[in-house]
DSSP file (Angstrom, degrees, kcal/mol; ACC not computed):
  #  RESIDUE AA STRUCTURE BP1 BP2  ACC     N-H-->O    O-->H-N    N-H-->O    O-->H-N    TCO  KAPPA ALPHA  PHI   PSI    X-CA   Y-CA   Z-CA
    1    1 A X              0   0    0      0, 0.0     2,-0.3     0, 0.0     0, 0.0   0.000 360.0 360.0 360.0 139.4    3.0  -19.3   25.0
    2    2 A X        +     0   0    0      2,-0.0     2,-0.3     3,-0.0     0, 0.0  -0.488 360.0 164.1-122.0 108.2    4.7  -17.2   22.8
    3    3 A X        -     0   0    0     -2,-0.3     2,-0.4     1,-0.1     0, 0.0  -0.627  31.3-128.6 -97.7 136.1    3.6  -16.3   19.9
    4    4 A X        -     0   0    0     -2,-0.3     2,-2.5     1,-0.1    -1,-0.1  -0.616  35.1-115.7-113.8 129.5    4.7  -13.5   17.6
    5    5 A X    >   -     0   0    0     -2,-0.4     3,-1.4     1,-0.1     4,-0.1  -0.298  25.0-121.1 -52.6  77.4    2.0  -11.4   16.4
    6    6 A X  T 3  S+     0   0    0     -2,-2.5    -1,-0.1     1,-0.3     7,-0.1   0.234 102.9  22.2  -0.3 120.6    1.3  -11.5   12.8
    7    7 A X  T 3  S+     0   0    0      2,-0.2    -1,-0.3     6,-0.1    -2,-0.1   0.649  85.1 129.2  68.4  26.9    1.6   -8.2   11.1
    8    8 A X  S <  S+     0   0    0     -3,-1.4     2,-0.2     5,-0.1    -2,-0.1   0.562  82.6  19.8 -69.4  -1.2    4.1   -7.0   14.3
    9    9 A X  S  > S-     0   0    0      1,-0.2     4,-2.1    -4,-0.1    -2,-0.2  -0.944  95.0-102.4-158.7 169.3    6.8   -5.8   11.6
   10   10 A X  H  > S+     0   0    0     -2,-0.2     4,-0.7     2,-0.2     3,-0.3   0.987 123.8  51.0 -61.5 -50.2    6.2   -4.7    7.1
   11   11 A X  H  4 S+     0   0    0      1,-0.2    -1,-0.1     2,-0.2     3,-0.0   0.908 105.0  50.0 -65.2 -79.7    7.9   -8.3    6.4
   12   12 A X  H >4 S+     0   0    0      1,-0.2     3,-1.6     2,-0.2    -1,-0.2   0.737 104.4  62.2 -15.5 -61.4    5.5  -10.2    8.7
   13   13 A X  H 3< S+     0   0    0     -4,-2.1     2,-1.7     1,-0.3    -1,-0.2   0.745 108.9  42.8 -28.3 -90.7    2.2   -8.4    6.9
   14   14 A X  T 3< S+     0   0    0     -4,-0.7     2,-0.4     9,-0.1    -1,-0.3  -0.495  80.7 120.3-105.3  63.4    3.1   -9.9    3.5
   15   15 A X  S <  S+     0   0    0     -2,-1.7    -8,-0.0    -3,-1.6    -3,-0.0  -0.842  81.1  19.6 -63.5 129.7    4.0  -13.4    4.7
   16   16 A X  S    S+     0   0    0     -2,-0.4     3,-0.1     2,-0.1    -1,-0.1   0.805  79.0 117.0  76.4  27.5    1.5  -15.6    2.8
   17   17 A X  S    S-     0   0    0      1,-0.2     2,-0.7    -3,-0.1    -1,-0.1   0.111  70.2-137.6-109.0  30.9    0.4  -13.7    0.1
   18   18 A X        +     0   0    0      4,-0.1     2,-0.3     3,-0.0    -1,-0.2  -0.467  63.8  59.2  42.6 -93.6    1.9  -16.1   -2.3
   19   19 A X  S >> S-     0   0    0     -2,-0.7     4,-1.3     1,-0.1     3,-0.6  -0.547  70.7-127.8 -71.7 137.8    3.9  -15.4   -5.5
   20   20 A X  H 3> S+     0   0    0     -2,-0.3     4,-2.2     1,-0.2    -1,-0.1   0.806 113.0  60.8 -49.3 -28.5    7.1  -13.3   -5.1
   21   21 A X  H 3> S+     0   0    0      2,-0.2     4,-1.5     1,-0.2    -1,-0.2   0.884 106.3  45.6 -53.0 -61.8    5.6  -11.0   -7.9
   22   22 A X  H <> S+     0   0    0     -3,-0.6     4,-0.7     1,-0.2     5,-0.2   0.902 108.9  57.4 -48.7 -58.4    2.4  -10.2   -5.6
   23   23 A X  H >X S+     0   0    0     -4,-1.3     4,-1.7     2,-0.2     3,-1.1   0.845 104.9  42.7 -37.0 -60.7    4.3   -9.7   -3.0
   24   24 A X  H >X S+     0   0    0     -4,-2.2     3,-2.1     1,-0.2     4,-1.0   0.984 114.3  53.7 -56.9 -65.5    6.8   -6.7   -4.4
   25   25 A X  H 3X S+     0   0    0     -4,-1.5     4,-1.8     1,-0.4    -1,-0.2   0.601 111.9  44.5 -64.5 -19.4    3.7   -4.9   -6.1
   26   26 A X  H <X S+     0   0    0     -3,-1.1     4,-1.7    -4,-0.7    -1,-0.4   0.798 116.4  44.7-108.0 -30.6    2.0   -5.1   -2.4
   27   27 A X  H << S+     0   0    0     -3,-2.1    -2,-0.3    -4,-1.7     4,-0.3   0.511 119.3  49.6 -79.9  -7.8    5.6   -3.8   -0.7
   28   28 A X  H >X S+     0   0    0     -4,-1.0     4,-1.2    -5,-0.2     3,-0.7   0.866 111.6  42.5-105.4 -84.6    5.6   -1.1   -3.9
   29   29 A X  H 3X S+     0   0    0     -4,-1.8     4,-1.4     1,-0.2    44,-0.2   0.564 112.6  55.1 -74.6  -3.0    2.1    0.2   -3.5
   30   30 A X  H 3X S+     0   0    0     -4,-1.7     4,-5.1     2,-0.2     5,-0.3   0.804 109.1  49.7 -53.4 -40.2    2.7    0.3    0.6
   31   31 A X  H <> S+     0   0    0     -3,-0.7     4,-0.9    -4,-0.3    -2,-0.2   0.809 110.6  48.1 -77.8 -16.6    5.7    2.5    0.0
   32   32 A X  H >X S+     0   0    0     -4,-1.2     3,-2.8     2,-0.2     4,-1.2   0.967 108.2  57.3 -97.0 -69.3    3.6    4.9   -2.5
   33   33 A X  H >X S+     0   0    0     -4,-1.4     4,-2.0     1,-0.3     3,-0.7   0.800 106.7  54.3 -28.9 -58.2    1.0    5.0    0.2
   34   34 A X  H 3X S+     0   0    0     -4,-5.1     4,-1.6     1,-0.2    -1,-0.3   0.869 107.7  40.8 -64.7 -22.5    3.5    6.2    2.4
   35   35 A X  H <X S+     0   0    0     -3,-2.8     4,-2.1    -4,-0.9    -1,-0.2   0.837 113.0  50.5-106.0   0.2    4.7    8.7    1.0
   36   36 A X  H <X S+     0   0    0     -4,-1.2     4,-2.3    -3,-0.7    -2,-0.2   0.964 106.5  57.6 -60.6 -55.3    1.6   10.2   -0.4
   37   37 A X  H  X S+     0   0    0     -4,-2.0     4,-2.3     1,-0.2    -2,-0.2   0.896 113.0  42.2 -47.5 -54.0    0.2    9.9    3.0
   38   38 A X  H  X S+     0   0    0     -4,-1.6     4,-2.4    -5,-0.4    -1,-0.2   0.903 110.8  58.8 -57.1 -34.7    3.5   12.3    4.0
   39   39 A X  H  < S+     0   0    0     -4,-2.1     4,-0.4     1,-0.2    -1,-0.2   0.833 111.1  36.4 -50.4 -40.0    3.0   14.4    0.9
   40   40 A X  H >X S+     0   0    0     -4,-2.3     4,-1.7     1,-0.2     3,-0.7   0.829 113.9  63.5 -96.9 -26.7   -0.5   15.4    2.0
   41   41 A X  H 3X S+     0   0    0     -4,-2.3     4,-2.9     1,-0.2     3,-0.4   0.935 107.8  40.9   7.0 -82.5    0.9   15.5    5.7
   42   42 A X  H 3< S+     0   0    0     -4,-2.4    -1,-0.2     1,-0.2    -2,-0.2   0.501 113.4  58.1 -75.9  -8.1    3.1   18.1    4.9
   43   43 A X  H <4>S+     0   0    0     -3,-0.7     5,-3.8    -4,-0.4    -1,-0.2   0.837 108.0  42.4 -44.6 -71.1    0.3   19.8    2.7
   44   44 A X  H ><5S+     0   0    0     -4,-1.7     3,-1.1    -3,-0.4    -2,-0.2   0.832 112.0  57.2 -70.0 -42.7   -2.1   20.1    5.3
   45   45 A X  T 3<5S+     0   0    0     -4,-2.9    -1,-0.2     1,-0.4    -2,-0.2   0.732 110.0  48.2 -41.5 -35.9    0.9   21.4    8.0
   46   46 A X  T 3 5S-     0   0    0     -5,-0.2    -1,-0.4    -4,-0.1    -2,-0.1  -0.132 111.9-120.2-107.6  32.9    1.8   24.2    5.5
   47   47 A X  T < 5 +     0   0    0     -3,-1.1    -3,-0.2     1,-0.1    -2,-0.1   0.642  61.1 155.9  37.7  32.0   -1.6   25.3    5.1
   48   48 A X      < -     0   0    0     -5,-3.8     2,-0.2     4,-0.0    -2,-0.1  -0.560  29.5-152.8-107.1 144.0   -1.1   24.5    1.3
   49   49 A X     >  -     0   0    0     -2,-0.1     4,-2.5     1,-0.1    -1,-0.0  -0.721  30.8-103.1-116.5-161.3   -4.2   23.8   -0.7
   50   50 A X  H  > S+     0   0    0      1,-0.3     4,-2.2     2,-0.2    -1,-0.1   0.887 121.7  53.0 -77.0 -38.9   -4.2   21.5   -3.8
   51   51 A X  H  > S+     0   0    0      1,-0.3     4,-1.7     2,-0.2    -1,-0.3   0.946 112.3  46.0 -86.0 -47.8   -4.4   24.6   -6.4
   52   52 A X  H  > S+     0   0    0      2,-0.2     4,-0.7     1,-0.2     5,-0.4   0.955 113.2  52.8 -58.3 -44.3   -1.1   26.3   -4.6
   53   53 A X  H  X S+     0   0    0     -4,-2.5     4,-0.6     1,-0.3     3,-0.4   0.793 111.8  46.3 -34.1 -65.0    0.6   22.8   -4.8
   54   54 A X  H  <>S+     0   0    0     -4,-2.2     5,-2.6     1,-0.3    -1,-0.3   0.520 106.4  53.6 -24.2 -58.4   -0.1   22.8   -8.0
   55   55 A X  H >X5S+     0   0    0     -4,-1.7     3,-2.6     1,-0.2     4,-0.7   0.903 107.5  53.6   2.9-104.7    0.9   25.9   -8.8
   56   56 A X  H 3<5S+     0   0    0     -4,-0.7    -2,-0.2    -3,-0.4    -1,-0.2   0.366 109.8  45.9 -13.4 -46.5    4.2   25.3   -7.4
   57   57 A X  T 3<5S-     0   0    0     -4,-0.6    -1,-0.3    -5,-0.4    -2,-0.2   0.530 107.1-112.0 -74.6 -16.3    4.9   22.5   -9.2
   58   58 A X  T <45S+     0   0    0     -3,-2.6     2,-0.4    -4,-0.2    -3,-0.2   0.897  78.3  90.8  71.7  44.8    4.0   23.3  -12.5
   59   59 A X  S  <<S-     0   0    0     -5,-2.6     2,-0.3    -4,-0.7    -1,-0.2  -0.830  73.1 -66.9-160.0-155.5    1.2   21.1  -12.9
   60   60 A X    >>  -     0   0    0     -2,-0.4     4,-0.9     1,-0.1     3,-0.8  -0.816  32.2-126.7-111.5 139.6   -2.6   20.4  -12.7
   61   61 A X  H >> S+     0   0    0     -2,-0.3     4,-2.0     2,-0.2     3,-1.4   0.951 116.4  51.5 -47.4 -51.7   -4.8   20.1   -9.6
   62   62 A X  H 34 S+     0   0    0      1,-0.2     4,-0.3     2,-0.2    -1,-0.2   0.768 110.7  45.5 -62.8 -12.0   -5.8   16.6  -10.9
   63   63 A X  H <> S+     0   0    0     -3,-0.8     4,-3.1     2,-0.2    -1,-0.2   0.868 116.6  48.1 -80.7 -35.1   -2.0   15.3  -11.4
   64   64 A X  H << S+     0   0    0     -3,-1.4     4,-0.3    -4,-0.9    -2,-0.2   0.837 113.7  43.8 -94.0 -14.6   -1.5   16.8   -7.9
   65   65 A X  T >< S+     0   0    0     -4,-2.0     3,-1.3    -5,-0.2     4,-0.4   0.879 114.5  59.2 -68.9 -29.5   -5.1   14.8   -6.4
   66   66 A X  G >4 S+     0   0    0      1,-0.4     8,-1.0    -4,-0.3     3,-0.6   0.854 100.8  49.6-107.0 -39.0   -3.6   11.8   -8.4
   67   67 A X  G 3< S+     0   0    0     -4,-3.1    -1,-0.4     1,-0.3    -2,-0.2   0.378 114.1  43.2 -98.0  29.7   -0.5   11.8   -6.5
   68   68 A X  G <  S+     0   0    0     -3,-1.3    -2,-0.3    -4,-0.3    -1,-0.3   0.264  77.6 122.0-124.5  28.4   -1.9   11.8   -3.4
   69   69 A X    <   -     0   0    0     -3,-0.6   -33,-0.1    -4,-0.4   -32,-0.1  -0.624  43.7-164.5 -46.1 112.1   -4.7    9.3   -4.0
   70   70 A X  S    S+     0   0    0     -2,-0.3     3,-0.4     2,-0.2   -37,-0.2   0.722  89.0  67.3 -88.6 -24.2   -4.1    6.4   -1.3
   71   71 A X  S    S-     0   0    0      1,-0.2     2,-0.2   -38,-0.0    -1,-0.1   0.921 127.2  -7.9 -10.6 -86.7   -6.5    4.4   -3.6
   72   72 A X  S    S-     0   0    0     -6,-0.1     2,-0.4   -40,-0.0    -1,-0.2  -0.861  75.1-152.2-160.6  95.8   -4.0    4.3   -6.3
   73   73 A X        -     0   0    0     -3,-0.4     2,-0.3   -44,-0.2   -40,-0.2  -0.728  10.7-169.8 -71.8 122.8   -1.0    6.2   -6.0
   74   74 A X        +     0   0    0     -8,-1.0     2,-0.3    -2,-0.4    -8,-0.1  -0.844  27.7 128.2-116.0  97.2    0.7    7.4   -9.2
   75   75 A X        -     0   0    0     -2,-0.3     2,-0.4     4,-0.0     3,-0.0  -0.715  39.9-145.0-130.1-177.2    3.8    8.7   -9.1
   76   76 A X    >>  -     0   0    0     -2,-0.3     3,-2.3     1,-0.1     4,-1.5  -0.989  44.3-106.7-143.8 151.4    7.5    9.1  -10.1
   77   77 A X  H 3> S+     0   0    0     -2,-0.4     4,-1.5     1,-0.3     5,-0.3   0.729 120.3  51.4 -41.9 -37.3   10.4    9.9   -8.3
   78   78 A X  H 3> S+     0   0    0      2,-0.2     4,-3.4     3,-0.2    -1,-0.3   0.902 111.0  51.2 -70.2 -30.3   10.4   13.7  -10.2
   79   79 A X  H <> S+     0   0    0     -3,-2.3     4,-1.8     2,-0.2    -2,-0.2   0.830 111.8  38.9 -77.3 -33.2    7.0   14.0   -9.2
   80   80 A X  H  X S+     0   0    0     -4,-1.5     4,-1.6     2,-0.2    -1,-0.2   0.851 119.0  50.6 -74.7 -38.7    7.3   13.3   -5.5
   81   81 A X  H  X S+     0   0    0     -4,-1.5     4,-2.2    -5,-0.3     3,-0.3   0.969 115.3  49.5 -57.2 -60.6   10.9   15.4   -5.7
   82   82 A X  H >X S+     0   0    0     -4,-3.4     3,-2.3     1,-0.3     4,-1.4   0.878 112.0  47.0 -33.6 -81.1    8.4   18.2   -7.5
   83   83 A X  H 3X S+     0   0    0     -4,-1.8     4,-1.0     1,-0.3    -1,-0.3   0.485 108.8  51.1 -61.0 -26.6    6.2   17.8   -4.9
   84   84 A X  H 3<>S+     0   0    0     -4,-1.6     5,-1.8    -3,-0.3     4,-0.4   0.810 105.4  52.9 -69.1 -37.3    8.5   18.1   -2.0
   85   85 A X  H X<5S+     0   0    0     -3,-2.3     3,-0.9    -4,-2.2    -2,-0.2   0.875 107.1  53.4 -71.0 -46.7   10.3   21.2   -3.0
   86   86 A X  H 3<5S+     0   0    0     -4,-1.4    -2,-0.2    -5,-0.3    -1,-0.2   0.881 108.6  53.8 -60.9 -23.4    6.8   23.0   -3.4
   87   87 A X  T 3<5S-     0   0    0     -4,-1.0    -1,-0.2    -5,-0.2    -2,-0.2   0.822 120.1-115.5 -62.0 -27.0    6.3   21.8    0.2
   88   88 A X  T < 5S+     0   0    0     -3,-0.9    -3,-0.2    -4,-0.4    -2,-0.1   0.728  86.0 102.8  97.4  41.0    9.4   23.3    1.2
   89   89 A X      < -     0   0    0     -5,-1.8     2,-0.3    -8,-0.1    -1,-0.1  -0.266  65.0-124.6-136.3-167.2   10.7   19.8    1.9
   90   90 A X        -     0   0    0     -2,-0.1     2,-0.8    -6,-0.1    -9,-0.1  -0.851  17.9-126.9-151.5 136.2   13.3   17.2    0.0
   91   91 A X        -     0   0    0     -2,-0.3     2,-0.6   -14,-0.1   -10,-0.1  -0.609  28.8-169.3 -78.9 117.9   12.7   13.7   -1.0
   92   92 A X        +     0   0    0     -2,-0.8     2,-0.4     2,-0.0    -2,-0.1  -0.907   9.0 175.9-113.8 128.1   15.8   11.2    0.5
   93   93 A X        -     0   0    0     -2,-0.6     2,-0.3     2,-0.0    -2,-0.0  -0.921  10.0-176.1-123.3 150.6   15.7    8.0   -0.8
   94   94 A X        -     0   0    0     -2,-0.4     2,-0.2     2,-0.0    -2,-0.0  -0.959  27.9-126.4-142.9 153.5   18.4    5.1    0.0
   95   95 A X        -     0   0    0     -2,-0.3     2,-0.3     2,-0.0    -2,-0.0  -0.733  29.9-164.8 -90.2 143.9   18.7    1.1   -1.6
   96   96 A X        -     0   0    0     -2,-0.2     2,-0.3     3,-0.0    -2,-0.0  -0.875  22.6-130.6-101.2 137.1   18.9   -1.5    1.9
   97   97 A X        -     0   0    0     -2,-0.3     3,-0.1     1,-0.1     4,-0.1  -0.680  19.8-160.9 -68.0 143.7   19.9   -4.4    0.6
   98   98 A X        -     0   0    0      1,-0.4     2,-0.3    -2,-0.3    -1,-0.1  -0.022  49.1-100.9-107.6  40.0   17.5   -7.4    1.9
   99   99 A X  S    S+     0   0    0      3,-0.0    -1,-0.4     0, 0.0     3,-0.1  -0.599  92.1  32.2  62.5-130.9   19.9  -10.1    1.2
  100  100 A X  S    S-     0   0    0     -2,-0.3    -2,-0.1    -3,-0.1     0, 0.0  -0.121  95.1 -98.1 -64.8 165.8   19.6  -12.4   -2.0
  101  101 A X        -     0   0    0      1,-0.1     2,-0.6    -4,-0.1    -1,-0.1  -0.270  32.0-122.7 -70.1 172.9   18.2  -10.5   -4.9
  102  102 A X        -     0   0    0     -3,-0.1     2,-0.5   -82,-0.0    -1,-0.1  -0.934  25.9-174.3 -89.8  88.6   14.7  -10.8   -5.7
  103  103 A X        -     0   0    0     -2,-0.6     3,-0.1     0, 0.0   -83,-0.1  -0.906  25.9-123.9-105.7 140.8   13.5  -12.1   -9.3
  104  104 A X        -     0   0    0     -2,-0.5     2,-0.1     1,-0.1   -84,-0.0   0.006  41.3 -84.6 -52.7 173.7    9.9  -12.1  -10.2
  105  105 A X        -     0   0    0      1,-0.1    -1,-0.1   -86,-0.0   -86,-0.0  -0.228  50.0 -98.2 -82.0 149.6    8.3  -15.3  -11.3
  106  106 A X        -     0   0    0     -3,-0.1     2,-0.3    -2,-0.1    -1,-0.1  -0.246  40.6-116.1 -55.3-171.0    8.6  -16.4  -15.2
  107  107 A X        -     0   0    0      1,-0.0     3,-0.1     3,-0.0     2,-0.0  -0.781  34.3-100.8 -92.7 151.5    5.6  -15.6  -17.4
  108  108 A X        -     0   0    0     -2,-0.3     2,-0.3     1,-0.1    -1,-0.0  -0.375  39.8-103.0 -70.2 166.0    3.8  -18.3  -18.8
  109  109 A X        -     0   0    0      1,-0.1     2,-0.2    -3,-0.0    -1,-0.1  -0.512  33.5-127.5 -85.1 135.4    4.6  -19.1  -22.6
  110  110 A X        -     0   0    0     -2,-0.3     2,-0.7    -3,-0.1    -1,-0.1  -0.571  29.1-118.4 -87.1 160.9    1.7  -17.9  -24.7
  111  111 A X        -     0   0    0     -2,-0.2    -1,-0.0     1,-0.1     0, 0.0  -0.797  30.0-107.3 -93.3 140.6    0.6  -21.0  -26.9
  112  112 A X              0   0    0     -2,-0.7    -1,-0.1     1,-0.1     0, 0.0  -0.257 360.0 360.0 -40.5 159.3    0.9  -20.5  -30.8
  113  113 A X              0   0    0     -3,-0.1    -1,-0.1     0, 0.0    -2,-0.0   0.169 360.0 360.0-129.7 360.0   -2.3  -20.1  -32.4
C-alpha cells in the first residue's frame, strides 16, 4: 500500500478544515508563528534579552512579548522589519503564486430588523 501521509507537506495539514476562509486564517497564523518562532530564535542566539530588543526597536517590552507570543502572534510587516534590524538581521519576503486566486466566502446578509 501506499499511502501518503497526512500532514507530510503545509498544504496536506490544512486539507479538510473546511471553508476557504478558515483555511487562509490557519495558513496566516502558521506563517506568524514562524516567524516569531525565528524572531525569538535569533533573540536567544544573540544573547538579546526582551528589554534590549525593546530598546532597539523603540518600543515596549510588552509590544516586544506580544510579537513573539506563539499563542497569538500580533504583528506587522514594520514590526517584524523593526525587529529584525535590532537583531542584526533583515526581513525578506516574496508573493508565490499558488495558481487561481483565492476569494474568501460571501458573508451572510444580515436580515432587516
Amino acid at each position: 500500500m501506499n499511502r501518503k501521509r497526512v500532514g507530510s507537506n503545509l498544504d496536506s495539514m490544512f486539507e479538510g478544515l473546511g471553508e476557504l476562509g478558515e483555511l487562509e486564517d490557519v495558513r496566516l497564523l502558521t506563517q506568524k508563528k514562524i516567524l516569531a518562532r525565528q524572531l525569538d530564535r535569533a533573540r536567544k542566539n544573540g544573547n538579546v534579552s526582551i528589554s534590549e530588543m525593546a530598546r532597539r526597536m523603540g518600543t515596549s517590552r510588552m509590544a516586544v512579548h506580544s510579537l513573539l507570543d506563539l499563542t497569538k502572534p500580533t504583528m506587522t510587516i514594520d514590526s517584524v522589519s523593526r525587529a529584525a534590524a535590532a537583531l542584526g538581521a533583515q526581513l525578506e519576503m516574496k508573493v508565490v503564486s499558488r495558481g487561481a486566486p483565492v476569494r474568501p466566502p460571501a458573508k451572510p446578509k444580515r436580515k432587516a430588523a
